[in-house]
N, C-alpha and C positions, 0 to 999 in steps of 0.2 A: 207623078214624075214629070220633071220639066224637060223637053227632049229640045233644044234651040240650034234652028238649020245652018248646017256648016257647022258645025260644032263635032271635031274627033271623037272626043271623049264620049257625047253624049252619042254617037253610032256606034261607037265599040259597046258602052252600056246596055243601049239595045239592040245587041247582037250584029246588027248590022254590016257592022266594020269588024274586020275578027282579029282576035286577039289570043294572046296566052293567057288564058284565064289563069289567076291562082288558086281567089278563094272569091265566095261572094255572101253578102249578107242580102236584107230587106232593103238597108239603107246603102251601102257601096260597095263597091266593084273593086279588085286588087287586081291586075295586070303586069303580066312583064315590059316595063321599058324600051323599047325595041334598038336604044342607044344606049345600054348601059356602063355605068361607071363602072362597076365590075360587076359578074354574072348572076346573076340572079334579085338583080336590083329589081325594084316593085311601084310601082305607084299606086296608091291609094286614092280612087275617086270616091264624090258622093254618087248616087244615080240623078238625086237632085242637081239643075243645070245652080251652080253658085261660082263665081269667078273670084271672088277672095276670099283670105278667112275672114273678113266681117261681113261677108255677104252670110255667112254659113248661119242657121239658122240657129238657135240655140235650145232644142232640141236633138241638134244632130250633130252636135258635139261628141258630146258623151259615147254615141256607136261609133264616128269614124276615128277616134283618137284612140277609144278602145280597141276598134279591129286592127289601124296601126301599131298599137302594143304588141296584139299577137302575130302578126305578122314577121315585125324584131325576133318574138320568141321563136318562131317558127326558121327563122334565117339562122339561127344560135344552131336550132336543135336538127333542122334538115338538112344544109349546106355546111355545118361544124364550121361558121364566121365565129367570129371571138367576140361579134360584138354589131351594133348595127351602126350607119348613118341616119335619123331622119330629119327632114328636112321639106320646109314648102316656100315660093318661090310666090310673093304678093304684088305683083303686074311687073315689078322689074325681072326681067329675066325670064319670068312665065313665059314658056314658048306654045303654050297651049291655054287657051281664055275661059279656062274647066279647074276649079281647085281642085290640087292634086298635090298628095304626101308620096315624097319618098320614101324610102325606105332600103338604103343600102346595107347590105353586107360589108361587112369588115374583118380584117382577119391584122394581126398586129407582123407589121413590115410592109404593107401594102404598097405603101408609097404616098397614100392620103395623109395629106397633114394639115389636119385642125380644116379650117373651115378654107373655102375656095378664092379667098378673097386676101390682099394684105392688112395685117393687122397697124393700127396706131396705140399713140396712148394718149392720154390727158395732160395736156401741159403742166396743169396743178392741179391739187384738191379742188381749189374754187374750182375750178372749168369743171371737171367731173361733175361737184357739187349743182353748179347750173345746167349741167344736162337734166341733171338727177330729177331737178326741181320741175324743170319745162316739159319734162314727159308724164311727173308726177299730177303737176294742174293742168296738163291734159288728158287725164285718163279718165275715163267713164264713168259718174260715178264719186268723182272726188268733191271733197267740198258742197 
């Protein structure tokens, strides 16, 4: 486990800093938010110190995306939310330099609508189509 000084997340993981533990595995740690958007909102760390999702190894995929699955289930099935938020936050807006998955609770009338930001649109198909393409020939892997 990488523990990097000054780091929140990585004192609350090891103990240190205390928190409202939820659940925890071998690989990450589920905590209550201590600002949350509504109550019982969750964040999902690794114990590994990784600060974005491409930093996330690819190995440890697979546990924290699956323990954030169950965590959703768990928000359904414990706090009767109708539904979940999740969501992670890649240096813009990060207010802590530890990746970390939300995981809100939803319940339908909340007052959340759709994501936190305003939405646009595409002027034309072309423009769409040329996003399409520029994220396409940059993705990992292509070509």
């Amino acid at each position: 486990m990488w523990d990097v000084a000054g780091c929140l997340f990585c004192s609350i993981v090891s103990g240190e800093v205390p928190s409202f533990t939820v659940a925890s595995t071998d690989e990450c740690v589920a905590f209550l938010d201590i600002r949350p958007v509504f109550k019982g909102h969750v964040l999902v760390v690794p114990r590994e110190h990784v600060v974005t999702l491409a930093d996330v190894p690819a190995g440890l995929i697979s546990p924290l995306f699956g323990f954030a699955r169950r965590l959703s289930v768990a928000a359904e099935k414990g706090l009767g939310a109708g539904g979940s938020f999740v969501a992670i936050n890649n240096k813009v807006s990060q207010s802590v330099a530890h990746l970390h998955v939300h995981v809100v609770p939803r319940t339908k009338g909340d007052g959340l609508r759709g994501f936190f930001w305003p939405r646009t649109r595409y002027e034309s198909d072309e423009e769409a189509k040329s996003y399409a393409s520029r994220l396409a020939d940059a993705f990992p892997g292509h070509g």
